[in-house]
N, CA, C and O atoms as a CHARMM CRD file, in Angstrom:
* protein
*
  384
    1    1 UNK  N    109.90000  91.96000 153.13700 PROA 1      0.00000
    2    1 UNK  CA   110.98900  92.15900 152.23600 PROA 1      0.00000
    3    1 UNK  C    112.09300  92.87800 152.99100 PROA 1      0.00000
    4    1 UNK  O    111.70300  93.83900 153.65400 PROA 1      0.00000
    5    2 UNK  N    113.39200  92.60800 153.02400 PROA 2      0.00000
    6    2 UNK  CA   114.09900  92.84500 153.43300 PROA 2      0.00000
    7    2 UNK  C    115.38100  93.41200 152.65300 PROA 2      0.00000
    8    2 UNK  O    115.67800  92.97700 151.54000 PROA 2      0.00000
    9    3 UNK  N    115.97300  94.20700 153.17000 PROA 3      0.00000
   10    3 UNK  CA   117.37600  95.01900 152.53800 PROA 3      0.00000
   11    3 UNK  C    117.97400  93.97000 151.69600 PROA 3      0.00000
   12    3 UNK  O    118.32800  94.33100 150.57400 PROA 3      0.00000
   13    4 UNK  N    118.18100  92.55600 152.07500 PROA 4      0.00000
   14    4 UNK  CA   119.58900  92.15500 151.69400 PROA 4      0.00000
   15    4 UNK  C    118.30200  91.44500 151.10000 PROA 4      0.00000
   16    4 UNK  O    117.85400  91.16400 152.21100 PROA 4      0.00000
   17    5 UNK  N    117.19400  90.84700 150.09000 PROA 5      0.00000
   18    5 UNK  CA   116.68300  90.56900 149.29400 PROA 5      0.00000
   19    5 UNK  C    116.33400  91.54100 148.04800 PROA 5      0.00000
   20    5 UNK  O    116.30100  91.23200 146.85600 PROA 5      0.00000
   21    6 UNK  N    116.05600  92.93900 148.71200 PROA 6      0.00000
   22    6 UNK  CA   115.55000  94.04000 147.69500 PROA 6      0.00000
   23    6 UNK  C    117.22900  94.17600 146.54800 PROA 6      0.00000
   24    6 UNK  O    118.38700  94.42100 146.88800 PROA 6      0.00000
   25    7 UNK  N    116.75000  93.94800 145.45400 PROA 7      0.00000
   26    7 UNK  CA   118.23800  94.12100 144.21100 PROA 7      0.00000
   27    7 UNK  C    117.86100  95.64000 143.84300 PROA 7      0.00000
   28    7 UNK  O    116.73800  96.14300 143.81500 PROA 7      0.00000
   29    8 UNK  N    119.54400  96.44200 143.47000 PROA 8      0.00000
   30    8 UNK  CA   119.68000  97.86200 143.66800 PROA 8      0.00000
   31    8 UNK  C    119.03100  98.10500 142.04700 PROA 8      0.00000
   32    8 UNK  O    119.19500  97.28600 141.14300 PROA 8      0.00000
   33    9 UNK  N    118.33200  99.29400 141.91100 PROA 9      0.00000
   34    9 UNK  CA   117.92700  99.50600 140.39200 PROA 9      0.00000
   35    9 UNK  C    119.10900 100.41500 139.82600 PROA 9      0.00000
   36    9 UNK  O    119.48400 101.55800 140.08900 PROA 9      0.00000
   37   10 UNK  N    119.61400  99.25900 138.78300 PROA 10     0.00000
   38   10 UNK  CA   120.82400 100.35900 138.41500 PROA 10     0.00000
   39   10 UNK  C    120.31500 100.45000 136.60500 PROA 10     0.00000
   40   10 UNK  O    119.96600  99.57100 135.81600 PROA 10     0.00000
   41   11 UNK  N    120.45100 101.66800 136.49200 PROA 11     0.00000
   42   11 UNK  CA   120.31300 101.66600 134.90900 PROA 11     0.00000
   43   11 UNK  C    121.25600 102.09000 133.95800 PROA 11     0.00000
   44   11 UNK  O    121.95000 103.10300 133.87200 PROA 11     0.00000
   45   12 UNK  N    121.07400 100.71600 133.01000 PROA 12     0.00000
   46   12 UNK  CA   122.58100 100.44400 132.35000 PROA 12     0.00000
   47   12 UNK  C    121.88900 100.85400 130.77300 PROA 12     0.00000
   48   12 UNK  O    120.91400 100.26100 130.31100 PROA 12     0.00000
   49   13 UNK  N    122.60800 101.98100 130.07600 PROA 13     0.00000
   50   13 UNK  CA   122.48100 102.30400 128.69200 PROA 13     0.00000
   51   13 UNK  C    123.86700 102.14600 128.12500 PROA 13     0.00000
   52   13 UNK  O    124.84300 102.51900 128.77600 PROA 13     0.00000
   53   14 UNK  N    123.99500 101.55000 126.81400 PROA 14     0.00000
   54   14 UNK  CA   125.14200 101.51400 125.93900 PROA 14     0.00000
   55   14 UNK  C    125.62700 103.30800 125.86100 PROA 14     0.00000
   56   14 UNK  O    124.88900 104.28700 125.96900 PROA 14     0.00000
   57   15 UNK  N    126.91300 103.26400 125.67000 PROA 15     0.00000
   58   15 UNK  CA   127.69400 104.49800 125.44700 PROA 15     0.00000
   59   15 UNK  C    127.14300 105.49000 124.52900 PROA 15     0.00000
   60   15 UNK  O    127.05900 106.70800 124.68800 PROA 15     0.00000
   61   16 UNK  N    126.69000 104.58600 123.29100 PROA 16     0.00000
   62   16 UNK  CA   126.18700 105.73200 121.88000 PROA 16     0.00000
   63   16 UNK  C    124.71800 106.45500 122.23500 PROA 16     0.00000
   64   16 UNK  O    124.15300 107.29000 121.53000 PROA 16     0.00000
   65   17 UNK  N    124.19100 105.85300 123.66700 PROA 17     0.00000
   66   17 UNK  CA   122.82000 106.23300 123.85700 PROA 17     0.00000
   67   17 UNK  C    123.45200 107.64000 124.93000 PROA 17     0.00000
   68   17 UNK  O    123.15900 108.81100 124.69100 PROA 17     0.00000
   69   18 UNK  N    124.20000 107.27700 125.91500 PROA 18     0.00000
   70   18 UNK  CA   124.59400 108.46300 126.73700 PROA 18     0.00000
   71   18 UNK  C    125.09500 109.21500 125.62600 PROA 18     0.00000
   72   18 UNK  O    124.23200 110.04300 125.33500 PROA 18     0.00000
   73   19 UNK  N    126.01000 109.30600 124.92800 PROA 19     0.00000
   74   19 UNK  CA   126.45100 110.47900 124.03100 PROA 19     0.00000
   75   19 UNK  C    125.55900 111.07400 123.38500 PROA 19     0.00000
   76   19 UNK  O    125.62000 112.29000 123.19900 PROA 19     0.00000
   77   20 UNK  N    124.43900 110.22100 122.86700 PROA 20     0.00000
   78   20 UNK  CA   123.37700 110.97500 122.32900 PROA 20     0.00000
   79   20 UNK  C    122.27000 111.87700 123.25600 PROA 20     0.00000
   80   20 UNK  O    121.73900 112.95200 122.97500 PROA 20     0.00000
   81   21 UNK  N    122.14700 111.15400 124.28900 PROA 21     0.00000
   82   21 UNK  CA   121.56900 112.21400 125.34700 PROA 21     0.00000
   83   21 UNK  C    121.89200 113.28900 126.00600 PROA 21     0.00000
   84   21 UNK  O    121.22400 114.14400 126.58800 PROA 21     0.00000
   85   22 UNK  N    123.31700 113.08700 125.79000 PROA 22     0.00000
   86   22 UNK  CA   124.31300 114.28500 126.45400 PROA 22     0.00000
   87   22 UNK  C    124.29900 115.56100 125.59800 PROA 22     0.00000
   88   22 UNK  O    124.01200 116.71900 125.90200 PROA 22     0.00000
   89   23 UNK  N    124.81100 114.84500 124.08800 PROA 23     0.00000
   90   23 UNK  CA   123.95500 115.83600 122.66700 PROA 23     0.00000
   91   23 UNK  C    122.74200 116.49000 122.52700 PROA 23     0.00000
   92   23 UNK  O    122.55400 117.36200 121.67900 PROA 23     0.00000
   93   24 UNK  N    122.05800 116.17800 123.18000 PROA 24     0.00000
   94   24 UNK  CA   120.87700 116.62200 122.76200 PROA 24     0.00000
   95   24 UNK  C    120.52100 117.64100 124.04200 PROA 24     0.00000
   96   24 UNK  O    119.71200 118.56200 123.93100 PROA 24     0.00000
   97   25 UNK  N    121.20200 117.35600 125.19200 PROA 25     0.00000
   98   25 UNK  CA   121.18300 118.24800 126.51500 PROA 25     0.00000
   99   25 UNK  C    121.78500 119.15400 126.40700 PROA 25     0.00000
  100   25 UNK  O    121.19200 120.14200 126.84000 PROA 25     0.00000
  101   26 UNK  N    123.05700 119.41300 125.89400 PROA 26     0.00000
  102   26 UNK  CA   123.91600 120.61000 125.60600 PROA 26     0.00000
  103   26 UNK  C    123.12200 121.63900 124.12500 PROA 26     0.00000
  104   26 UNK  O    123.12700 122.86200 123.98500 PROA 26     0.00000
  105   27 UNK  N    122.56800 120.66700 123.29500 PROA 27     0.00000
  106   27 UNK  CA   121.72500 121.69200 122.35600 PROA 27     0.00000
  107   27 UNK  C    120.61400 122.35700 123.04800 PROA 27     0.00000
  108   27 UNK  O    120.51300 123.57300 122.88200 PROA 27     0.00000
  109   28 UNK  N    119.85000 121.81600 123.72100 PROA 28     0.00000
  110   28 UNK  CA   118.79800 122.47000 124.18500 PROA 28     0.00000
  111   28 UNK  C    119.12300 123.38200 125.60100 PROA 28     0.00000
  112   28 UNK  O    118.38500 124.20700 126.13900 PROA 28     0.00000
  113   29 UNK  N    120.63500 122.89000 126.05200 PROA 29     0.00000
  114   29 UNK  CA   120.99300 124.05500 126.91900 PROA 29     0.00000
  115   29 UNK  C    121.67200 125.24900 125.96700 PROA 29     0.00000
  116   29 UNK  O    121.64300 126.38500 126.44200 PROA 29     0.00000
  117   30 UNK  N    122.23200 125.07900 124.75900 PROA 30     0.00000
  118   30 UNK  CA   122.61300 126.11800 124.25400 PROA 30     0.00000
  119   30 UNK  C    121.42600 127.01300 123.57300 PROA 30     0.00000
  120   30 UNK  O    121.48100 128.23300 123.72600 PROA 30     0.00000
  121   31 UNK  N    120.52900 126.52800 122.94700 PROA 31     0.00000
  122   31 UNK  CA   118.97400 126.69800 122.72300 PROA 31     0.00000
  123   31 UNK  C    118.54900 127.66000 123.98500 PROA 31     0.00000
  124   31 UNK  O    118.54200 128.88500 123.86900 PROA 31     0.00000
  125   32 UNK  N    118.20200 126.99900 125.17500 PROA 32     0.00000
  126   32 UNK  CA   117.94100 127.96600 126.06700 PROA 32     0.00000
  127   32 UNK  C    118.50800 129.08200 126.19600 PROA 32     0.00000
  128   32 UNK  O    117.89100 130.14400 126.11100 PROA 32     0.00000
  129   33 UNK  N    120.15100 128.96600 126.48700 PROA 33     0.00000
  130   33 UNK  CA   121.10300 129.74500 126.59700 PROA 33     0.00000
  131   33 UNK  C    120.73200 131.48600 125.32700 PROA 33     0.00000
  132   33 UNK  O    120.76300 132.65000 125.72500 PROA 33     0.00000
  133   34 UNK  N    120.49700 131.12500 124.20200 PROA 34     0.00000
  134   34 UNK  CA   120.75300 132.06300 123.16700 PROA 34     0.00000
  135   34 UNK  C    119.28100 132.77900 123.21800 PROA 34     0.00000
  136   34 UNK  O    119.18900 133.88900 122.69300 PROA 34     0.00000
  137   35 UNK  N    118.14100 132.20000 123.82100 PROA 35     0.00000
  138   35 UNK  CA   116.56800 132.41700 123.64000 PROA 35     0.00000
  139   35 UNK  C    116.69500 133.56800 125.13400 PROA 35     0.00000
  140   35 UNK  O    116.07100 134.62000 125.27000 PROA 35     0.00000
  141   36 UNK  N    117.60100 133.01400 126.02300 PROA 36     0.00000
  142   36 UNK  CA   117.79500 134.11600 127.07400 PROA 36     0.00000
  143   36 UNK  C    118.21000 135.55100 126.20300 PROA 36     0.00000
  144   36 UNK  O    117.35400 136.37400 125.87600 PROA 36     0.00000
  145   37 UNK  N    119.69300 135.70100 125.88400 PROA 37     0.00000
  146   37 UNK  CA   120.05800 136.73200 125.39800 PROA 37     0.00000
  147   37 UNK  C    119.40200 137.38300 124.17600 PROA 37     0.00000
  148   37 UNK  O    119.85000 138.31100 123.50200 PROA 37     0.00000
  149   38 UNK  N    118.36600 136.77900 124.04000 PROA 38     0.00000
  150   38 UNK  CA   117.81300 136.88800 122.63500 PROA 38     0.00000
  151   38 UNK  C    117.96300 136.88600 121.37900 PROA 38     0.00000
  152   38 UNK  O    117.46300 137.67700 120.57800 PROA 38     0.00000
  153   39 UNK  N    118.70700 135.93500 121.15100 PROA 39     0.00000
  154   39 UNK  CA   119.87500 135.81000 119.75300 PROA 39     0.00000
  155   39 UNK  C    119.07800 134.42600 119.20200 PROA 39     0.00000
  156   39 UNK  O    119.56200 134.00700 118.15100 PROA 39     0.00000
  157   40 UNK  N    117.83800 133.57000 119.77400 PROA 40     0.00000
  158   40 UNK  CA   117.18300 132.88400 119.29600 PROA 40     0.00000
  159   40 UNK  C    116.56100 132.59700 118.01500 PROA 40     0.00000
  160   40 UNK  O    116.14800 131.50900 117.61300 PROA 40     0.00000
  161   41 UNK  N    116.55000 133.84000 117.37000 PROA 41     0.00000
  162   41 UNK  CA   116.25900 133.79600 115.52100 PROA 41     0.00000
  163   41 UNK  C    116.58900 133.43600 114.67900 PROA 41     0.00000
  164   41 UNK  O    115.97800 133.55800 113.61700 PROA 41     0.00000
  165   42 UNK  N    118.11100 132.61900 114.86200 PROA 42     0.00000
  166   42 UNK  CA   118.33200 131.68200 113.66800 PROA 42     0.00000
  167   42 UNK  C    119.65900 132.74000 113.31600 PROA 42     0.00000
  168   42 UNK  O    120.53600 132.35700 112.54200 PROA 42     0.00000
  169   43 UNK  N    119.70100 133.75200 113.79300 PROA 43     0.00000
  170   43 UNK  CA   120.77700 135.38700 113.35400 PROA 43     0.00000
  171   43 UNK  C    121.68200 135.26700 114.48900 PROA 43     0.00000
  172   43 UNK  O    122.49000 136.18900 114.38300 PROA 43     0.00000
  173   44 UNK  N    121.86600 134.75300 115.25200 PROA 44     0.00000
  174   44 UNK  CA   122.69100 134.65100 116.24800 PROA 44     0.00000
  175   44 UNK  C    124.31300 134.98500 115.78600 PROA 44     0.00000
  176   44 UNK  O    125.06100 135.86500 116.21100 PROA 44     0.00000
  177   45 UNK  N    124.50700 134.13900 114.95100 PROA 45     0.00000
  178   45 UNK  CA   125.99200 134.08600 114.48000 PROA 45     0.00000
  179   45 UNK  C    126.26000 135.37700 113.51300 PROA 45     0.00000
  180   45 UNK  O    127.39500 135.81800 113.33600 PROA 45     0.00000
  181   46 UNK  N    125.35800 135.80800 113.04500 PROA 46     0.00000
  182   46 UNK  CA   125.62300 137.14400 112.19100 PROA 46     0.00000
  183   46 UNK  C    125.27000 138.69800 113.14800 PROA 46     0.00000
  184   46 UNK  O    125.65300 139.83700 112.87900 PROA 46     0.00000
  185   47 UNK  N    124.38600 138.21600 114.35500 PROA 47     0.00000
  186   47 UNK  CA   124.10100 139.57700 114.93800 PROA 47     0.00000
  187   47 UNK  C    125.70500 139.51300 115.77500 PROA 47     0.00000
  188   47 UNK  O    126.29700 140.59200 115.80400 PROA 47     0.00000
  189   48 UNK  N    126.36000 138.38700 116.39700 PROA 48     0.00000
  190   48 UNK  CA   127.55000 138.33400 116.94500 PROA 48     0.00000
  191   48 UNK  C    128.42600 138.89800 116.09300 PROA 48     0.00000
  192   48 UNK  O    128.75000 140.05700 116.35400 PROA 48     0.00000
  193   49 UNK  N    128.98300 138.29100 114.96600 PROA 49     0.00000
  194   49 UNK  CA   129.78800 139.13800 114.10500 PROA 49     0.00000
  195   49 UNK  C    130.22300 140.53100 113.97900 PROA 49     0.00000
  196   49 UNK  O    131.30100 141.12000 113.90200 PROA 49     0.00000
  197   50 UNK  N    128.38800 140.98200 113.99100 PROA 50     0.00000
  198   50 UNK  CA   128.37100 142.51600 113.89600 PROA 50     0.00000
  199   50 UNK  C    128.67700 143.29200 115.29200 PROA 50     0.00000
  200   50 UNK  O    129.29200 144.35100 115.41700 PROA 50     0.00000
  201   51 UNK  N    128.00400 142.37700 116.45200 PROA 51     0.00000
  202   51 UNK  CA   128.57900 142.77800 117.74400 PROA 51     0.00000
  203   51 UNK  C    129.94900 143.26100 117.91100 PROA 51     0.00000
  204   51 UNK  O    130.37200 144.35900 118.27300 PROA 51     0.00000
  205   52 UNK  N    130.52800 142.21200 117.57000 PROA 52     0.00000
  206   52 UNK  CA   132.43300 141.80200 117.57100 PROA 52     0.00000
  207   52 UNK  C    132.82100 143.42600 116.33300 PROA 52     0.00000
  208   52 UNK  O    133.82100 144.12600 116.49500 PROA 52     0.00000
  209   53 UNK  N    132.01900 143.61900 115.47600 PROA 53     0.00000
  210   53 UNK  CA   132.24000 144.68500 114.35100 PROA 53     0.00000
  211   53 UNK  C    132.46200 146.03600 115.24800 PROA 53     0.00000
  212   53 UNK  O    133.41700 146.79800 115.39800 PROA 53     0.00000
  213   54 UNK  N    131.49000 145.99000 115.63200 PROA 54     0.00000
  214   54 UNK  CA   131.18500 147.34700 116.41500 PROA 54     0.00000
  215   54 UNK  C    131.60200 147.51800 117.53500 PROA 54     0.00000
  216   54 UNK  O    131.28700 148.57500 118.08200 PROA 54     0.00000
  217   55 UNK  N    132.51300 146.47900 118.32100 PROA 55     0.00000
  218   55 UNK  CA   133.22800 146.87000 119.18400 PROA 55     0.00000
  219   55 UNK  C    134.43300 146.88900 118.56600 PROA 55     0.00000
  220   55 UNK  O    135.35300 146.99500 119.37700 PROA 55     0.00000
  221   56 UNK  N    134.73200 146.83400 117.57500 PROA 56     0.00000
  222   56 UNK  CA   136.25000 146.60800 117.15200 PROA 56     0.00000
  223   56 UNK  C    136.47600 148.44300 116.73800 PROA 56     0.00000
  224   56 UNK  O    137.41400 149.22400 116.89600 PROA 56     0.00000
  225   57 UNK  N    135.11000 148.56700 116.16100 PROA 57     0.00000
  226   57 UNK  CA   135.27300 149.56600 115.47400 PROA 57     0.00000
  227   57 UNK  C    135.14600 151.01900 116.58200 PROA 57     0.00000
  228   57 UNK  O    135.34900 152.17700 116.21600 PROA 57     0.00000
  229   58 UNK  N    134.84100 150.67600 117.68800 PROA 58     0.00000
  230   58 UNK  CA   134.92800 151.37500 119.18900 PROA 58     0.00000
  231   58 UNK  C    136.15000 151.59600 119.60000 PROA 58     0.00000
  232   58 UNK  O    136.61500 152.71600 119.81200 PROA 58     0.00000
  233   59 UNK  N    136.94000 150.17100 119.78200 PROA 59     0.00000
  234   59 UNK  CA   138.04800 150.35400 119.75000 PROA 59     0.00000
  235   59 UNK  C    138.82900 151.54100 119.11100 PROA 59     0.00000
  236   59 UNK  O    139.14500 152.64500 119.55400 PROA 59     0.00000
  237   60 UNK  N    139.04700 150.87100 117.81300 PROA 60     0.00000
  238   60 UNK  CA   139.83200 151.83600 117.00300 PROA 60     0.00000
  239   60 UNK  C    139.27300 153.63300 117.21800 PROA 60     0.00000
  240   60 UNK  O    140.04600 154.58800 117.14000 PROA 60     0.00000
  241   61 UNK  N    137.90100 153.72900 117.47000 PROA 61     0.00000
  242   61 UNK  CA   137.79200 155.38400 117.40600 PROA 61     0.00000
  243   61 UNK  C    138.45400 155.78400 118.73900 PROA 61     0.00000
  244   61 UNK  O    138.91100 156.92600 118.73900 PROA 61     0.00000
  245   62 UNK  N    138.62700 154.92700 120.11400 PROA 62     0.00000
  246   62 UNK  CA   138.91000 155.20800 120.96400 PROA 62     0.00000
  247   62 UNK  C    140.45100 155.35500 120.96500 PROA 62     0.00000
  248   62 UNK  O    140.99700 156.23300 121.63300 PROA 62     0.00000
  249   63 UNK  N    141.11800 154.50600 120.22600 PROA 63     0.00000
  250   63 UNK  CA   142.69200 154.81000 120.12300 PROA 63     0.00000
  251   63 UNK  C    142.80400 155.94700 119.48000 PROA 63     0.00000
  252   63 UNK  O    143.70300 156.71800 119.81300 PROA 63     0.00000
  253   64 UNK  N    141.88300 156.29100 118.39500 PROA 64     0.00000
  254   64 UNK  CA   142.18700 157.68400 117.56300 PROA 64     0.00000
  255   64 UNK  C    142.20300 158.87200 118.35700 PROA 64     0.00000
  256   64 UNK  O    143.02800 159.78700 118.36300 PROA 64     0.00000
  257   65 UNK  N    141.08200 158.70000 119.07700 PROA 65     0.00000
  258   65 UNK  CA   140.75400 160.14000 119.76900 PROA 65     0.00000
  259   65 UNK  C    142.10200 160.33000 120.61200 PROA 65     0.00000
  260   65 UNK  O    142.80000 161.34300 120.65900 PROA 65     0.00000
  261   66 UNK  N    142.31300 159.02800 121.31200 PROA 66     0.00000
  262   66 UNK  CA   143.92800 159.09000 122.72400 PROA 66     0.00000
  263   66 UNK  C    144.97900 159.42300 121.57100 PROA 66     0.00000
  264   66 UNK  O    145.87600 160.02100 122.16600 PROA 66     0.00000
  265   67 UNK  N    145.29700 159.34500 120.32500 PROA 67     0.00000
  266   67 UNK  CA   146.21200 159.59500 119.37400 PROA 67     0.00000
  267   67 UNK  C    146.14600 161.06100 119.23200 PROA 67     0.00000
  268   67 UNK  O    146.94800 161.96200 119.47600 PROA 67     0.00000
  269   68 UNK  N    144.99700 161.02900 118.78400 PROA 68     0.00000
  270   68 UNK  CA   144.56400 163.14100 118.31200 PROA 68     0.00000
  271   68 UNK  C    144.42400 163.86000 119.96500 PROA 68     0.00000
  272   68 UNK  O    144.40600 165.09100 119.94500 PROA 68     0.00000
  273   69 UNK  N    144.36300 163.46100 120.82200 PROA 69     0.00000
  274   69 UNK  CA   144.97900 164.13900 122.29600 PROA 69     0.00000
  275   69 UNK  C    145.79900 164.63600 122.71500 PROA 69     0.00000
  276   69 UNK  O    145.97100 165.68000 123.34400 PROA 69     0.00000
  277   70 UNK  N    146.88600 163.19100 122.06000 PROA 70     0.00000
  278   70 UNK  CA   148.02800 163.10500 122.19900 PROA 70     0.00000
  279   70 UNK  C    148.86800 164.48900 121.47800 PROA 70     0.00000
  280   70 UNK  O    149.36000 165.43000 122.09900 PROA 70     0.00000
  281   71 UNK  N    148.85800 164.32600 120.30500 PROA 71     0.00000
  282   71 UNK  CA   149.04600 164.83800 119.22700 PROA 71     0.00000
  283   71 UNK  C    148.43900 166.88400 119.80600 PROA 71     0.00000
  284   71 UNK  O    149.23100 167.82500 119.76100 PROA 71     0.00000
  285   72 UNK  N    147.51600 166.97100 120.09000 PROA 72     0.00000
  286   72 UNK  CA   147.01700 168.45800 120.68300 PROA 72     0.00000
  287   72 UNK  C    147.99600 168.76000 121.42200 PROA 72     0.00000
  288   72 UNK  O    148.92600 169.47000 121.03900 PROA 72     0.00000
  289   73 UNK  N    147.89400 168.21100 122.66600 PROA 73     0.00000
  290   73 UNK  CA   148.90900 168.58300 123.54700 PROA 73     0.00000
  291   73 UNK  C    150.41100 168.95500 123.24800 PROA 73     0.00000
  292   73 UNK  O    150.92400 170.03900 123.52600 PROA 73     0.00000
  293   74 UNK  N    151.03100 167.89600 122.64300 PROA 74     0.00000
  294   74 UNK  CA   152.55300 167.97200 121.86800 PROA 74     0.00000
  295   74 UNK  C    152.03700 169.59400 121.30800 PROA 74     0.00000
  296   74 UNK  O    152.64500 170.62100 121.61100 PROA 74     0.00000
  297   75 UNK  N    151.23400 169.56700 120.74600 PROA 75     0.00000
  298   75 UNK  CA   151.51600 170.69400 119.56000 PROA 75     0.00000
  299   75 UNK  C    151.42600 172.24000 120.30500 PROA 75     0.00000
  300   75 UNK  O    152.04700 173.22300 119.90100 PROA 75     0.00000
  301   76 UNK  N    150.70600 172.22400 121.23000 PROA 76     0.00000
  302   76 UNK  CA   150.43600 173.02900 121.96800 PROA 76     0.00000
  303   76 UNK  C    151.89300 173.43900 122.87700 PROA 76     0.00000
  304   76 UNK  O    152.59200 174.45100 122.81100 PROA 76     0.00000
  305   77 UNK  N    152.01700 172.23300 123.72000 PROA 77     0.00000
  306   77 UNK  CA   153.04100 173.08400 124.74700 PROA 77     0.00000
  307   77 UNK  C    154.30500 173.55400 123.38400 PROA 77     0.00000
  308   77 UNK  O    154.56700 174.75400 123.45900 PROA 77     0.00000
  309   78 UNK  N    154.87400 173.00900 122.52600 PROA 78     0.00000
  310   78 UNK  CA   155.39400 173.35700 121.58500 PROA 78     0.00000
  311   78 UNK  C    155.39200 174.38500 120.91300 PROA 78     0.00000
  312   78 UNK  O    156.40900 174.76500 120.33300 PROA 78     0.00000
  313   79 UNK  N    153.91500 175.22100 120.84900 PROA 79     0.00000
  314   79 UNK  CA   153.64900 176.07600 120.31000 PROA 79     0.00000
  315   79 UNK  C    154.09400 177.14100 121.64000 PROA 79     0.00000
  316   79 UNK  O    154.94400 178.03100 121.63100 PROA 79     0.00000
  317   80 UNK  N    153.34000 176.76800 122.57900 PROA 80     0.00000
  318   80 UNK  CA   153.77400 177.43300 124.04600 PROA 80     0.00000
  319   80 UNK  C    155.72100 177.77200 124.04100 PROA 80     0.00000
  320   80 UNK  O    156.15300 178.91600 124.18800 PROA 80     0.00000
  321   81 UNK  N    156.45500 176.80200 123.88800 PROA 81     0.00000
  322   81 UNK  CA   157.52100 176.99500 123.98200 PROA 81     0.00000
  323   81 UNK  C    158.38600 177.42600 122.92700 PROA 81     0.00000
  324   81 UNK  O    159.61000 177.50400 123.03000 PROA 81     0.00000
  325   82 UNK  N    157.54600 177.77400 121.65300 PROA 82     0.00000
  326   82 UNK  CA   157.96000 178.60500 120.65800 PROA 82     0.00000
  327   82 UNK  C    157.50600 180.21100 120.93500 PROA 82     0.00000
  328   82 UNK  O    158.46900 180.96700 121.06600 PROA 82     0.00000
  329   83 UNK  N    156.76300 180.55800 120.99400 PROA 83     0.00000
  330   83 UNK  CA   156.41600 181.37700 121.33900 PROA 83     0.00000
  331   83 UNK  C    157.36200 182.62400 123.12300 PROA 83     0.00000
  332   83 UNK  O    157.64800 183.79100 123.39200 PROA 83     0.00000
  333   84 UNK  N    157.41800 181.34200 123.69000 PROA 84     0.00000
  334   84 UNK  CA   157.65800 181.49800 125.10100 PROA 84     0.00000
  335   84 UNK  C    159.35200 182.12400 124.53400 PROA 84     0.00000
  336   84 UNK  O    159.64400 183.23300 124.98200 PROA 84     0.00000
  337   85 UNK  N    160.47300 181.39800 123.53500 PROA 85     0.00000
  338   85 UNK  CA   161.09600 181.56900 123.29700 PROA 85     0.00000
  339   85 UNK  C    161.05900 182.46200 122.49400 PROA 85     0.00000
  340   85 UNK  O    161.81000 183.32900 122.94000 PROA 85     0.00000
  341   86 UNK  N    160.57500 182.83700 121.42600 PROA 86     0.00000
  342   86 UNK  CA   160.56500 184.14000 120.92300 PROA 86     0.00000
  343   86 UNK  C    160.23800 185.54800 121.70600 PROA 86     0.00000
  344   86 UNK  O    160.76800 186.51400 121.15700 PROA 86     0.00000
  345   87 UNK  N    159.63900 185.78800 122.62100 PROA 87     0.00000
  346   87 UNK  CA   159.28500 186.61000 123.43900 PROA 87     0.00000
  347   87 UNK  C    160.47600 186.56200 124.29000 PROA 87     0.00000
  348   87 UNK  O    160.81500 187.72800 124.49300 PROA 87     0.00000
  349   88 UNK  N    161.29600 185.71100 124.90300 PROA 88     0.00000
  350   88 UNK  CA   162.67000 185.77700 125.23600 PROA 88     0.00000
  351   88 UNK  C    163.78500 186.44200 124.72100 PROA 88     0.00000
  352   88 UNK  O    164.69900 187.17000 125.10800 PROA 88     0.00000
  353   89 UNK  N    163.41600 185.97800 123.82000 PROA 89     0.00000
  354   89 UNK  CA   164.63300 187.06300 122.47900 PROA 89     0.00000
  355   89 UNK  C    164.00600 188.13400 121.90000 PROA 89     0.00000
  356   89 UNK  O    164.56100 188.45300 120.84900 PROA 89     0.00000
  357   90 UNK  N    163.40500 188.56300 122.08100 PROA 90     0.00000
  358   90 UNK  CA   162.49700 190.03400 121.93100 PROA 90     0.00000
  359   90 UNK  C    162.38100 189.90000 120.20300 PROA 90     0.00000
  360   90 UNK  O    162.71300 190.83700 119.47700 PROA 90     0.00000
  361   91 UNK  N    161.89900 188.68600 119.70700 PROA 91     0.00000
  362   91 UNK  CA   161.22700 188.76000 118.33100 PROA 91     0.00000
  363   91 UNK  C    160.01500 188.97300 118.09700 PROA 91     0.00000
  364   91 UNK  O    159.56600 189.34900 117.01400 PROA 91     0.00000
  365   92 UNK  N    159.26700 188.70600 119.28500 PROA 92     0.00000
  366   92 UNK  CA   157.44300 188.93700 118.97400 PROA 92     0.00000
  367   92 UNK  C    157.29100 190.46300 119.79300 PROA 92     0.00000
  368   92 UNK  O    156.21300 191.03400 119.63300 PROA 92     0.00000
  369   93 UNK  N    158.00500 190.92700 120.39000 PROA 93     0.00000
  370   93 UNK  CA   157.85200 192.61600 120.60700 PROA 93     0.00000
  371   93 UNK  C    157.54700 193.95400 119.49100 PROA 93     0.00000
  372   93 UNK  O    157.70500 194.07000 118.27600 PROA 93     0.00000
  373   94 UNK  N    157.08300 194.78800 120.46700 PROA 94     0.00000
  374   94 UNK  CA   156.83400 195.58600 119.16000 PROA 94     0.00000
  375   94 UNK  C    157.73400 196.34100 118.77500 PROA 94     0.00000
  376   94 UNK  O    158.13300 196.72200 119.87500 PROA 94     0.00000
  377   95 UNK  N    158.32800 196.82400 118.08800 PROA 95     0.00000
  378   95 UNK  CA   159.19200 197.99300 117.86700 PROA 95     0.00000
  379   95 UNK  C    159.35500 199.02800 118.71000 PROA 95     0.00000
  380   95 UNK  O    158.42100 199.82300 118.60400 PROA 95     0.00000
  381   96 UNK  N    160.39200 199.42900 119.72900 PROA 96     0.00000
  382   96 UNK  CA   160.54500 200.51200 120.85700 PROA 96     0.00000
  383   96 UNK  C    161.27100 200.75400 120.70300 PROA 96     0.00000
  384   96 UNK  O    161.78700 201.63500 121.39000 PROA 96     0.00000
């Protein structure tokens, strides 16, 4: 048997059969995919939610705290430079 007698094995499936195999490869790679992270229970989409919850809600405490920082400081050197100024003008002195 020779090269130019041997015919090439090519395998020919209709389109709706590849799409369906392709379907069914991406489920069971997303299947795998979620059984890794462990979100495999059927809760996946609601433990995410709450994920997405609780970082949102991270967020926001983290802007609060840089807000109420913010907010200390202002009040402080302010207080500093009230003070700093009254002691300039001899209002916080004692009576001499």
């Amino acid at each position: 048997m020779t090269d130019e007698t041997q015919q090439p094995s090519v395998l020919s499936m209709r389109q709706e059969d590849i799409d369906e195999l392709l379907t069914l490869a991406a489920e069971r790679g997303a299947e795998r995919c979620l059984a890794h992270l462990g979100l495999e229970n059927g809760h996946a989409a609601r433990d995410i939610r709450e994920l997405r919850d609780l970082l949102d809600a991270w967020r926001d405490a983290r802007h609060t705290a840089w807000q109420t920082v913010i907010k200390v400081a202002t009040t402080g050197i302010l207080a500093s430079l009230l003070v700093g100024a009254a002691i300039k003008l001899k209002i916080l002195e004692g009576s001499q």
